[in-house]
C-alpha positions as CSV (number, residue, x, y, z in Angstrom):
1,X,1.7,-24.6,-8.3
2,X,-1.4,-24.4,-6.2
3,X,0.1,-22.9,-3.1
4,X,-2.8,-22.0,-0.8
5,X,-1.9,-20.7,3.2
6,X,-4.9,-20.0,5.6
7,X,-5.5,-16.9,7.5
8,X,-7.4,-16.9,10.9
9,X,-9.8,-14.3,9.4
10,X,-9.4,-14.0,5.5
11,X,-9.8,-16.6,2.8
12,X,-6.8,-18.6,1.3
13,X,-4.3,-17.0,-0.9
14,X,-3.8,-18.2,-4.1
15,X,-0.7,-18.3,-6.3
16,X,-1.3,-17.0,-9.7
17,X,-1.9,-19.3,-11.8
18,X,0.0,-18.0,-15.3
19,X,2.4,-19.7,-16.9
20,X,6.0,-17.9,-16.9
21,X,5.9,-17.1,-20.3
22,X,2.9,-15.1,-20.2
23,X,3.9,-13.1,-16.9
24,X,7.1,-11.9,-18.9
25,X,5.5,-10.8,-21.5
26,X,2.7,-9.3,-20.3
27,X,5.1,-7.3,-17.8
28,X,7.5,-6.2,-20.9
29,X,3.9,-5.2,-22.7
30,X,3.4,-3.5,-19.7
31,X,7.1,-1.8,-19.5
32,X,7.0,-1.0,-22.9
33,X,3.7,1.2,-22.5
34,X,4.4,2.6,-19.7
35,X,8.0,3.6,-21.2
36,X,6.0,5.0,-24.1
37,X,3.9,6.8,-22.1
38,X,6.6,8.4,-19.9
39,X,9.5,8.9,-22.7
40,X,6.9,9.3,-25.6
41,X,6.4,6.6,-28.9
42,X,9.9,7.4,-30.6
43,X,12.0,6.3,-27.5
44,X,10.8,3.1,-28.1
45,X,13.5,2.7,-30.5
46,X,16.4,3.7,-28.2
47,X,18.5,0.4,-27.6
48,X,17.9,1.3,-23.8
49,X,14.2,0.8,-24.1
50,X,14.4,-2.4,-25.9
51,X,17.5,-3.4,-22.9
52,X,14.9,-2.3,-20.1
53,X,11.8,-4.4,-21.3
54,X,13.9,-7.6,-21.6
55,X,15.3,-6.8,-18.3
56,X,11.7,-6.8,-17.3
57,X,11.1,-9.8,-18.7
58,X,14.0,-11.6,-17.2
59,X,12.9,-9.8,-13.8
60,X,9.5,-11.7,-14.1
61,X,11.0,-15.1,-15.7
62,X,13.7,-15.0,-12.3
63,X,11.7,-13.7,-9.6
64,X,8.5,-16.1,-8.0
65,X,5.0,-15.4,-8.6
66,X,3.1,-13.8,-6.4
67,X,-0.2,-13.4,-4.9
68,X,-3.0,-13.3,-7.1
69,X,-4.7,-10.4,-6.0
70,X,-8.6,-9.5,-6.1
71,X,-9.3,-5.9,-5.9
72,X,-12.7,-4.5,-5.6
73,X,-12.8,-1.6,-8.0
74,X,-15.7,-0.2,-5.9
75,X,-14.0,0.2,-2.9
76,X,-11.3,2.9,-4.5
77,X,-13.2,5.8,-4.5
78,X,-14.1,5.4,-1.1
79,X,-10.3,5.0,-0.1
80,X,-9.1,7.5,-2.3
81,X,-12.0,10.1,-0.8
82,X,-11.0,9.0,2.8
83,X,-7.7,9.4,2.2
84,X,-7.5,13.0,0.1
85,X,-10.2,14.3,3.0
86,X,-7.7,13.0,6.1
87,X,-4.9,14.4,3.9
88,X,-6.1,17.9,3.3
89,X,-7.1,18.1,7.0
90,X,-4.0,16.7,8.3
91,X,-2.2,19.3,6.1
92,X,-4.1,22.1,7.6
93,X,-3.2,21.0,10.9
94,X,0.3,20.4,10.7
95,X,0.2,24.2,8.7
96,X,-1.7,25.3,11.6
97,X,1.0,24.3,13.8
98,X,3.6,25.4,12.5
99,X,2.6,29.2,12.4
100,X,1.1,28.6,15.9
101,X,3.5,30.8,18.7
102,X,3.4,27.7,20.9
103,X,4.3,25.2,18.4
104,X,2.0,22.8,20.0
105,X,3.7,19.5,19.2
106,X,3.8,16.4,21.8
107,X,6.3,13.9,19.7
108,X,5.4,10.6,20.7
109,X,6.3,6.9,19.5
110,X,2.7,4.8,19.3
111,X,2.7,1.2,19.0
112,X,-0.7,0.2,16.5
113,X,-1.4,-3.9,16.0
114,X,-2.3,-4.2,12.1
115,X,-4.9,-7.0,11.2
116,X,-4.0,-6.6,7.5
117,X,-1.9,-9.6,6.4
118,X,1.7,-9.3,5.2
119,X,2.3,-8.2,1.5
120,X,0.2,-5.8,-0.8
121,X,-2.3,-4.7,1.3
122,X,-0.1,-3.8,4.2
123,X,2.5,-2.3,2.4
124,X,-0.3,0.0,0.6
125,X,-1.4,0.6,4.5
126,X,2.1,1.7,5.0
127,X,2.7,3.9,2.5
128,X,-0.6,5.7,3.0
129,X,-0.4,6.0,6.5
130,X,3.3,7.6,5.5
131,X,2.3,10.1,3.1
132,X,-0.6,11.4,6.0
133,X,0.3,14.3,7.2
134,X,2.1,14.2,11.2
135,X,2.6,10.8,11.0
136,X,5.5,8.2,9.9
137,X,5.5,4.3,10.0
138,X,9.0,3.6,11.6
139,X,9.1,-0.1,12.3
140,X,7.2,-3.2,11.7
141,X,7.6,-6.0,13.9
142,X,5.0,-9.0,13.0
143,X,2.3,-7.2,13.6
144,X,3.3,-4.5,16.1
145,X,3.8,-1.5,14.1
146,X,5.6,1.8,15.5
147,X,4.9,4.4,14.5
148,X,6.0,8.7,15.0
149,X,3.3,11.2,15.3
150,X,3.7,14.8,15.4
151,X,1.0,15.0,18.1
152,X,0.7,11.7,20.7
153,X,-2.6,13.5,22.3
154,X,-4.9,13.1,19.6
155,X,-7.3,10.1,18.5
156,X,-4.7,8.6,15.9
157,X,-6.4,5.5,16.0
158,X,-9.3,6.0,14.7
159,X,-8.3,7.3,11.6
160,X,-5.8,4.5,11.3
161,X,-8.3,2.1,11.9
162,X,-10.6,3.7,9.1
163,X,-7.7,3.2,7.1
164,X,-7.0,-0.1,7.7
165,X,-10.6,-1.0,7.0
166,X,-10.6,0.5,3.2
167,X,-7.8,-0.9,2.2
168,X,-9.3,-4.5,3.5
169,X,-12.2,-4.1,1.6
170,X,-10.4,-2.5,-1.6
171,X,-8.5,-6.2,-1.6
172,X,-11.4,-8.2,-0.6
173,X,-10.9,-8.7,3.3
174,X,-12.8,-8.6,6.0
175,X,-12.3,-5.4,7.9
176,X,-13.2,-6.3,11.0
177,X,-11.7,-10.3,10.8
178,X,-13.2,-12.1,14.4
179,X,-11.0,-11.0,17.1
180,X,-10.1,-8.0,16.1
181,X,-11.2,-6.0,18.9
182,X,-8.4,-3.6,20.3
């Protein structure tokens, strides 16, 4: 269950390596806490709790394994920094513009080419780039991604290419993989 597929610019992927067993009941450890945490200690004893985990585990037990990811845990502050400083910035600026007279918006449809590969770490790009303020990720198409900004004149790019670049390294990419020159 050694299933390896080679990227042009990142290192194989490897499947994890766990047997099934011990994916199910790590995840219904896992559901359990976090159903203890969120519904506090004593709803651990409501048959619904007990139905959820073992759906968990079930969930797990059915459903493939899948990547076996390596985050680097020093990467997260930077991308959590970057991404609460573009946030509070964005926010002031859509805020800005809507109190402005003019309302200066210029709606536009961009197409951006992601380099990060399928799974996790673009779906991580995606929601991020989502919860930025004056922009929306509308469609993704291989790599061709559409998105809907509030403002098509400014330097979106750049910001989305910063953003791109954290979240490869907080996965252990390379963020700049040869070739990647847009």
């Amino acid at each position: 269950m050694n299933d390896t597929r080679q990227s042009s610019s990142n290192p194989p992927v490897r499947r994890a390596r766990r047997p099934g067993w011990l994916r199910a009941l790590l995840a219904m450890l896992a559901a359990a806490a976090l159903w203890a945490v969120l519904a506090g200690g004593a709803a651990l004893a409501h048959p619904f709790a007990w139905l959820a985990i073992a759906l968990t585990g079930g969930a797990v037990l059915a459903l493939p394994a899948g990547r076996a990811l390596r985050l680097n845990p020093t990467a997260l502050p930077g991308l959590l920094g970057f991404f609460l400083r573009t946030s509070v910035l964005g926010g002031i600026d859509v805020a800005w513009r809507a109190v402005h007279p003019r309302l200066p918006l210029a709606p536009a449809f961009e197409p951006y080419y992601v380099r990060l590969p399928h799974g996790p770490p673009l779906t991580l790009f995606m929601s991020m780039l989502s919860l930025l303020p004056g922009t929306l990720a509308v469609r993704l198409e291989g790599r061709r991604m559409t998105l809907h900004l509030l403002d098509g004149r400014s330097d979106n790019a750049a910001t989305l290419m910063e953003l791109e670049r954290r979240i490869a390294r907080l996965y252990g990419l390379d963020p700049d993989p040869p070739g990647s020159a847009r």
